[in-house]
C-alpha positions as CSV (number, residue, x, y, z in Angstrom):
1,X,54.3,-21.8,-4.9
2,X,52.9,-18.2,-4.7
3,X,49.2,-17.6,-5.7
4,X,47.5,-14.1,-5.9
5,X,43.6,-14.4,-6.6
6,X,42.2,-11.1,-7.4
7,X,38.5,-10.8,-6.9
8,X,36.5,-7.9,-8.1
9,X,33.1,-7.3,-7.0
10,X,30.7,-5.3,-7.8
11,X,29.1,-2.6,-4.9
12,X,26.4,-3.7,-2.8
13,X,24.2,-0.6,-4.5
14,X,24.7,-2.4,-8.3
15,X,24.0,-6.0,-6.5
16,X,20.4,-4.8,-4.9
17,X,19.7,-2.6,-8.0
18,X,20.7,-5.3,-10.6
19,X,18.5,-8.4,-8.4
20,X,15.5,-5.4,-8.6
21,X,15.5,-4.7,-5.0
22,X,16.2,-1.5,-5.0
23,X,13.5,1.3,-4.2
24,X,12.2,1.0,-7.5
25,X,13.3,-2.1,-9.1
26,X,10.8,-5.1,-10.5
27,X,11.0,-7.1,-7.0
28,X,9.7,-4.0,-5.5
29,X,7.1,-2.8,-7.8
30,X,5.7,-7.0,-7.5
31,X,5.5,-6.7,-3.8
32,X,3.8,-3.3,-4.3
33,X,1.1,-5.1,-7.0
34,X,1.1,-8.2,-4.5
35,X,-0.2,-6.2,-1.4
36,X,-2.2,-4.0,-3.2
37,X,-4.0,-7.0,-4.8
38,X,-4.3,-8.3,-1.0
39,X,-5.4,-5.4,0.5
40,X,-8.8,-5.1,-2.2
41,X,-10.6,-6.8,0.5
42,X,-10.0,-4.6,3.4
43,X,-10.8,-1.5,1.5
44,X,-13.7,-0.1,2.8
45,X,-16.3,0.1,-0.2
46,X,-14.8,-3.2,-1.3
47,X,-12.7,-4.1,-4.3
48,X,-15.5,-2.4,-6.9
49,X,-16.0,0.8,-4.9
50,X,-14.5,4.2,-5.3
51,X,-12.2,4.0,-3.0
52,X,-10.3,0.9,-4.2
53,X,-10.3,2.2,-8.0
54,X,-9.5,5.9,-7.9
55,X,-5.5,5.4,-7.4
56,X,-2.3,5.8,-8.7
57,X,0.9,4.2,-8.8
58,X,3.9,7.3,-8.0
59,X,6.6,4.9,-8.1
60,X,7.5,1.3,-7.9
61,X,7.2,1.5,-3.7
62,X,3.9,3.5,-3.9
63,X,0.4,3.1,-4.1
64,X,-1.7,6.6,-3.5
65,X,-5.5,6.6,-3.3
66,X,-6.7,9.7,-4.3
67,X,-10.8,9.2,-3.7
68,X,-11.5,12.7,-1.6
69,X,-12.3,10.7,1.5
70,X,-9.6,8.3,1.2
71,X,-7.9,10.1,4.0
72,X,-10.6,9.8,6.4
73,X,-11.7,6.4,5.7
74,X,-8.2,5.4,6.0
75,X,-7.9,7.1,9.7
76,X,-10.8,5.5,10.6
77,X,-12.6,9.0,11.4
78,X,-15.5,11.0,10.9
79,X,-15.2,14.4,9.0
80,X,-17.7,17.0,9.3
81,X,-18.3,20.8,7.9
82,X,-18.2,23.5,10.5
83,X,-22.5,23.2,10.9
84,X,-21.6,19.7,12.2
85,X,-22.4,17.7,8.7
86,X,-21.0,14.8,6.7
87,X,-22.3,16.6,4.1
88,X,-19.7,20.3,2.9
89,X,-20.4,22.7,0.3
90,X,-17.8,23.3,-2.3
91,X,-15.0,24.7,-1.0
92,X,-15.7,24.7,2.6
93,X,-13.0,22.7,4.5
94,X,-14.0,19.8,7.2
95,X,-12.7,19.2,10.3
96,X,-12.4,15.7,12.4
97,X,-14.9,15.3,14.7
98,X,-13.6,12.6,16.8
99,X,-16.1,10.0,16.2
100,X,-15.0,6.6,14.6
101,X,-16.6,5.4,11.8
102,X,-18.6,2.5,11.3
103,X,-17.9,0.3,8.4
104,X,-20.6,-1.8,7.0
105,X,-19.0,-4.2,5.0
106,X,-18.0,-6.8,7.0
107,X,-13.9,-7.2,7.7
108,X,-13.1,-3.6,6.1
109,X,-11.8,-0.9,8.4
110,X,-9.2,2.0,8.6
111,X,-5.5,1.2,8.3
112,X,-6.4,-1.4,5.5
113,X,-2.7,-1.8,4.6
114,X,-2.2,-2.7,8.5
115,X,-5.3,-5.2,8.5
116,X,-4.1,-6.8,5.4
117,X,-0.8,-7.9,6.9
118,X,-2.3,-9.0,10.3
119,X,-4.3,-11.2,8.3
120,X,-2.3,-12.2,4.8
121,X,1.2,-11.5,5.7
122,X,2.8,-15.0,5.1
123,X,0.8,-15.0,1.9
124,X,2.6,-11.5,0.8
125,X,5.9,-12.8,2.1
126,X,5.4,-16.5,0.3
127,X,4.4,-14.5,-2.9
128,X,7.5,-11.9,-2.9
129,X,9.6,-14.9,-1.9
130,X,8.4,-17.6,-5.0
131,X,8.8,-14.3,-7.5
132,X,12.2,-13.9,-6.6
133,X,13.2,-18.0,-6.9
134,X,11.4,-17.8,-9.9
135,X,13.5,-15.3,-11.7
136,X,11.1,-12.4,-11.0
C-alpha cells in the first residue's frame, strides 16, 4: 500500500509575523512596554521627572526619549557651552567635556536600558515568556 502525505506549510516570515514576533508585532511591542516599565527606575530624574515622561513610541521595537538632555544623561557625560557652562544660550551648541556626571538619586545612572537588565532581566524575560503562554 502506497501513501503520499502532502504537507503545506506556511513560511517561517508568516509563522513569526502571525505568533507577533516579528519587528512590530504585539509580542514585541509587550516586551517594549515591559522594559520600559522596568527601566522607570533607573532613569535618572526618576519615574515622575522629565526625562522619563517626555518620549515617544516610533514603532513597536522603539522607545525614543526626546527630553533635550536625554542624550547626555543617557552617555553618562557632562555637556558644556564653549565659555565652559552647564548652562547655553539659545542656539549656541555644547560640546562634551569629558567629565562624568554625578547622579543623585540613588541606583539611577547612564545606560539605564543596560542597568535595567543587569538588574531585572529574568523579570523581563519571565514577563515576555508568561505573555506569550498566555495567548499574548
Amino acid at each position: 500500500m502506497k501513501l503520499n502525505v502532502k504537507v503545506k506549510m506556511n513560511s517561517v516570515n508568516k509563522i513569526i509575523k502571525d505568533h507577533g514576533l516579528d519587528k512590530d508585532g504585539r509580542v514585541v511591542r509587550y516586551l517594549r512596554d515591559t522594559a520600559d516599565r522596568l527601566m522607570m527606575p533607573y532613569i535618572p530624574g526618576g519615574a515622575g521627572g522629565q526625562l522619563a515622561k517626555l518620549k515617544t513610541y516610533p514603532s513597536n521595537h522603539e522607545i525614543k526619549y526626546t527630553s533635550p538632555y536625554a542624550h547626555y544623561q543617557y552617555t553618562g557625560k557632562a555637556m558644556v557651552a564653549e565659555n565652559g557652562s552647564a548652562w547655553a544660550k539659545k542656539g549656541e551648541k555644547k560640546h562634551y567635556s569629558g567629565k562624568k556626571l554625578k547622579y543623585h538619586t540613588s541606583g539611577t545612572g547612564p545606560k539605564w536600558d543596560k542597568l535595567m537588565l543587569q538588574r531585572r532581566k529574568n523579570d523581563l524575560v519571565q514577563d515576555v515568556e508568561n505573555y506569550i503562554k498566555n495567548g499574548g
